[in-house]
Wavefront OBJ file of the C-alpha trace (Angstrom):
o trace
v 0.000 0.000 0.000
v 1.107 3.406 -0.770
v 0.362 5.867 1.493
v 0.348 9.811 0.159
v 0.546 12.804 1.270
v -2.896 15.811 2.352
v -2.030 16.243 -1.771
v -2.685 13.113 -2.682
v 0.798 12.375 -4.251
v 3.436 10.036 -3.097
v 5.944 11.596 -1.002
v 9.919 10.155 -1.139
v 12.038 11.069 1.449
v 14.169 13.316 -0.922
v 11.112 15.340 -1.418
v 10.479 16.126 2.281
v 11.923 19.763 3.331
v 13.950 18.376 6.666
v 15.136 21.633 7.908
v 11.371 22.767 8.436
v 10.967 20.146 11.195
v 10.329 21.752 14.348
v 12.134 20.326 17.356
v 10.815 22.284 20.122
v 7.036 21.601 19.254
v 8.015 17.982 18.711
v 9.240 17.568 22.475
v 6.549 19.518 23.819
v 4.058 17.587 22.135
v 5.859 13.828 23.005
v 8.416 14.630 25.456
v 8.191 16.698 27.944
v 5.994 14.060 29.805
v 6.519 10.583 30.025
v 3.694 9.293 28.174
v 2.275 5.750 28.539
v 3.617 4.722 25.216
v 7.209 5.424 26.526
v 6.788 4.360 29.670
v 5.973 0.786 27.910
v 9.131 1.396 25.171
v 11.914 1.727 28.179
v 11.473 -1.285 30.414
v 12.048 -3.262 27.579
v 14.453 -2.050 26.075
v 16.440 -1.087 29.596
v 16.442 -4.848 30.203
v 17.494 -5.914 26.192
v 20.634 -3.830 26.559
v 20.840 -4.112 30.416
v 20.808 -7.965 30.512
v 23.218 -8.307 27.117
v 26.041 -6.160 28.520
v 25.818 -7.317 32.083
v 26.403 -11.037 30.445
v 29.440 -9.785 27.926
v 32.647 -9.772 29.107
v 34.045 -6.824 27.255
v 35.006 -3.095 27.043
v 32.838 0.046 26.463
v 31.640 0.022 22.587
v 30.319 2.108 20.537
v 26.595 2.846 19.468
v 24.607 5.063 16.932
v 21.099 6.606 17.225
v 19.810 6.326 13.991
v 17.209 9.550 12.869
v 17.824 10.595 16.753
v 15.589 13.578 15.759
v 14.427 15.183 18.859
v 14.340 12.229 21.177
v 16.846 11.542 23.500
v 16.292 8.490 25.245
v 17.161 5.938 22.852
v 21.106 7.684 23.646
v 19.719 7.808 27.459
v 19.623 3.880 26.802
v 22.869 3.147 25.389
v 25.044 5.220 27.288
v 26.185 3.107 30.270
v 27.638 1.031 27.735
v 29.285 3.098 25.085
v 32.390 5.419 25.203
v 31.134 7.048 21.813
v 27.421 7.093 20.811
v 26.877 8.619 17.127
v 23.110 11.006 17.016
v 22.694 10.371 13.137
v 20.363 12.944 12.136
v 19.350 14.315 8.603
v 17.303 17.519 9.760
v 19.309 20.856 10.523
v 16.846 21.958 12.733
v 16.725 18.350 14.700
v 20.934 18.146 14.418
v 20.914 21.821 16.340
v 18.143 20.922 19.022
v 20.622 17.721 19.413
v 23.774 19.868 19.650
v 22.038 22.378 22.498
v 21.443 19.244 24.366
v 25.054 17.775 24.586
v 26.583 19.735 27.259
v 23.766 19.180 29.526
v 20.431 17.878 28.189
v 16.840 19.708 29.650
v 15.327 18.362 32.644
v 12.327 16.689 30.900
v 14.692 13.782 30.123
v 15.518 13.191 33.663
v 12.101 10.997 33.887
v 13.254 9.200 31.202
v 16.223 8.107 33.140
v 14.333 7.254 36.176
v 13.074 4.735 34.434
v 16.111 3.032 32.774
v 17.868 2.954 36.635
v 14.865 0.869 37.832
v 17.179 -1.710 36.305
v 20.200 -2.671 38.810
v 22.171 -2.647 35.300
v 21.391 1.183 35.052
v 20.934 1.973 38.616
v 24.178 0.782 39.682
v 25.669 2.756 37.012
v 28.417 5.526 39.084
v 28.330 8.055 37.162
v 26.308 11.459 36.348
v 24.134 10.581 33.232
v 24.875 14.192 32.699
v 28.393 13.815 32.525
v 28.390 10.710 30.704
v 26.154 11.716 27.950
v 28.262 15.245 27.555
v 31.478 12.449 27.293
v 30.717 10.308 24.987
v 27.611 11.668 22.932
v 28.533 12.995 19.160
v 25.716 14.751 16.597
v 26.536 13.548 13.085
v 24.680 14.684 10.663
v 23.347 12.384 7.751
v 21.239 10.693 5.693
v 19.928 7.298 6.352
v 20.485 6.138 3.048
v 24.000 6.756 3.337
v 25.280 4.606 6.179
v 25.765 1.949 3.690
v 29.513 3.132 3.571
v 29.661 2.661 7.577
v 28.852 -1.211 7.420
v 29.387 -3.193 10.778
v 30.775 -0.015 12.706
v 28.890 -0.020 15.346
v 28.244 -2.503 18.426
v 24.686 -1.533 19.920
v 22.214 0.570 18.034
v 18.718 1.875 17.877
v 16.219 3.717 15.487
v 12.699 5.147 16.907
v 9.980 5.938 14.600
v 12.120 6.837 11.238
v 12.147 4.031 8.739
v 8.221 4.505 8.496
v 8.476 8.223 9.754
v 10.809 9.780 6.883
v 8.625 8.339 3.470
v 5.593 6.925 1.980
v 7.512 4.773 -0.068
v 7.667 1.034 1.074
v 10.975 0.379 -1.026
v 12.153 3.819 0.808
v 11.064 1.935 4.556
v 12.661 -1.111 4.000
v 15.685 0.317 2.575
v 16.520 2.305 5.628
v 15.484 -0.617 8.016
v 18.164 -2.601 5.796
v 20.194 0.670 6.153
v 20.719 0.863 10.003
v 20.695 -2.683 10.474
v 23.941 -3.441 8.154
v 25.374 -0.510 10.294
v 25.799 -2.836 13.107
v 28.719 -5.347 13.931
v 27.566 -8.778 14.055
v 25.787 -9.395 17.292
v 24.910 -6.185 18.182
v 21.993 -5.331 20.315
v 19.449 -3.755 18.952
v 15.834 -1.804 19.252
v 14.252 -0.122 16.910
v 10.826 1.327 16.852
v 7.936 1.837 14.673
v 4.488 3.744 14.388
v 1.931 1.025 13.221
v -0.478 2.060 10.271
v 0.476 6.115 9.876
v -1.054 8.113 7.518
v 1.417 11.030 8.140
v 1.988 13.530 10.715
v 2.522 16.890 11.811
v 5.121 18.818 13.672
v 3.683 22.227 13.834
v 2.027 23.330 10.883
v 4.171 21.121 8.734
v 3.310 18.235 7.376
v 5.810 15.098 7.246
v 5.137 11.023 5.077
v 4.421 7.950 6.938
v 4.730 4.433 5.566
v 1.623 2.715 6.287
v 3.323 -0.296 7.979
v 2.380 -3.417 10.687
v 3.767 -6.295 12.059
v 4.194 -8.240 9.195
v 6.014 -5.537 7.260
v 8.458 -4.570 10.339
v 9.398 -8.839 10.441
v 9.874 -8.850 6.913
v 12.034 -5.846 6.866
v 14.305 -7.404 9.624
v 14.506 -10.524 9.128
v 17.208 -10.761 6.741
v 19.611 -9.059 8.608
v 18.456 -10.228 12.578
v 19.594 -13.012 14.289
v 16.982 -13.632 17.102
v 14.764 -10.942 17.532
v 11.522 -10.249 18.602
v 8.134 -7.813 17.322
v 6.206 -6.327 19.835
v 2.987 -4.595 19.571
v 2.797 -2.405 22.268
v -0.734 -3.153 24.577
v -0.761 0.950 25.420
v -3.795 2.703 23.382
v -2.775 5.507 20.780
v -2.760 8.805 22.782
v 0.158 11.017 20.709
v -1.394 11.859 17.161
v -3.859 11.386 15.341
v -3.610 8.851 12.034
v -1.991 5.619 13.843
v -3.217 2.357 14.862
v -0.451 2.252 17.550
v 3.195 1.390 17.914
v 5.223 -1.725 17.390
v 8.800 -2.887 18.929
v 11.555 -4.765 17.918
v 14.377 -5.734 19.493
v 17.616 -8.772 19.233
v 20.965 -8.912 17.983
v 22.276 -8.294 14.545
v 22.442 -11.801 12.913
v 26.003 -12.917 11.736
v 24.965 -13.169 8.091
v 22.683 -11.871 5.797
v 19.741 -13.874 3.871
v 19.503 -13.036 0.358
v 17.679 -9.492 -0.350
v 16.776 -8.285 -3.282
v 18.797 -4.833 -4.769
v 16.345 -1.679 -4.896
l 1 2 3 4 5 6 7 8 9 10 11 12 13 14 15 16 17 18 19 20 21 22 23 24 25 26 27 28 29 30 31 32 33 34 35 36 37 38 39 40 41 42 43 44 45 46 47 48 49 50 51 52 53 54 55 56 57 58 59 60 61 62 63 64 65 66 67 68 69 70 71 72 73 74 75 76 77 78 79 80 81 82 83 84 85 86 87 88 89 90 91 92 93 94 95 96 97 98 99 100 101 102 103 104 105 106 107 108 109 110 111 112 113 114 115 116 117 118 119 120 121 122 123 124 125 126 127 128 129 130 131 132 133 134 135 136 137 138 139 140 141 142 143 144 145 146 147 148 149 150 151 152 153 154 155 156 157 158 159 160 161 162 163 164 165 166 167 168 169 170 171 172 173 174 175 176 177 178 179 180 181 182 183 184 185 186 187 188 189 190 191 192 193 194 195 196 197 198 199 200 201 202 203 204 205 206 207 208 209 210 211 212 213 214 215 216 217 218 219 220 221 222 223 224 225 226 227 228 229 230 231 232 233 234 235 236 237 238 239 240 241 242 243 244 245 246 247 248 249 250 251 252 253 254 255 256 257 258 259 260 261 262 263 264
């Protein structure tokens, strides 16, 4: 299905103006509460990461937020374990929100925190989140489609609500999906995160494509490229926008090898 834009016509990610996506009415509208949706997201993902890194015996490593946007706790989730995590952002406006937020990030995302420590993994960790994030946080900016030339850099990752969030093309969604996964190193824990069924949004007054996309679709774009992994609709009732069914999860481990995929 091809999903298209108030105009009727279908919208590519190249054809999207980025820079007119407002950051500040994006957090205000999503994050600057803990809504129930995100209050669902974190456990989970707190204990993916939490639980892998607690059983590896190895050094810090290194993660990327891919489309970090305006949100900050997908970086909030990796940090503990990372002595570099990449923001990979495409918008100018989201890449200088990002930048402000480096040295020491607004109190909204404390909550967010408070919820990733409820885990011994995150709550023992010693040091500032503050001070860590300001450490080892980076804002890169950079289009999806380009991390092809980055392949396997990167040891933990995550991507909220951009593969379906950026296009209404379905070649477009499952070629950044393939995008960010072949960005990680074999192994690497992942979570990535997905609105189910969008028609499109807005951020302000602008509007931005969606990828009308479910289950089936988010498995099918993964699979390839995950070892074990896991999709999970979320059981919280849409509350954010208007135009989605809800909001699916997925989470695992890069797989060591690739199945055949076909070349866009």
């Amino acid at each position: 299905m091809t999903v298209r834009s108030p105009g009727g016509h279908q919208v590519k990610n190249a054809d999207v103006a980025w820079g007119a996506f407002d950051p500040i009415a994006y957090v205000d509208h999503n994050y600057r509460d803990l809504q129930s949706e995100d209050a669902e997201i974190l456990p989970i993902v707190r204990d993916h990461f939490g639980g892998h890194f607690r059983k590896q015996d190895v050094g810090p490593v290194s993660g990327i937020d891919v489309g970090a946007g305006a949100n900050l706790y997908p970086a909030l989730s990796m940090i503990p374990w990372c002595d570099e995590v990449t923001l990979f952002e495409r918008s100018p406006s989201n890449v200088e929100y990002l930048e402000s937020q480096v040295d020491s990030y607004d109190e909204n995302w404390d909550q967010f925190w408070s919820v990733l420590r409820e885990n011994k993994a995150y709550g023992g960790f010693a040091v500032d989140p503050r001070q860590q994030f300001r450490k080892v946080v980076k804002v890169e900016q950079g289009n999806i489609f380009g991390l092809e030339r980055f392949g396997g850099r990167w040891s933990v990752g995550t991507m909220f609500f951009v593969a379906e969030s950026m296009t209404s093309s379905r070649d477009e969604f499952s070629l950044g999906v393939e995008r960010f996964m072949r960005a990680l190193a074999p192994g690497a824990p992942f979570a990535a995160a997905f609105m189910e069924h969008s028609k499109g949004y807005y951020t302000g007054k602008k509007f931005f494509p969606a990828c009308d996309v479910g289950e089936s679709e988010v498995r099918a774009s993964l699979e390839p490229f995950a070892g074990d992994f896991e999709v999970y609709r979320l059981k919280t009732e849409p509350n954010l926008r208007a135009g989605y069914s809800g909001m699916i999860l997925s989470y695992g481990w890069r797989g060591n090898s690739d199945a055949a995929v076909p070349i866009l």
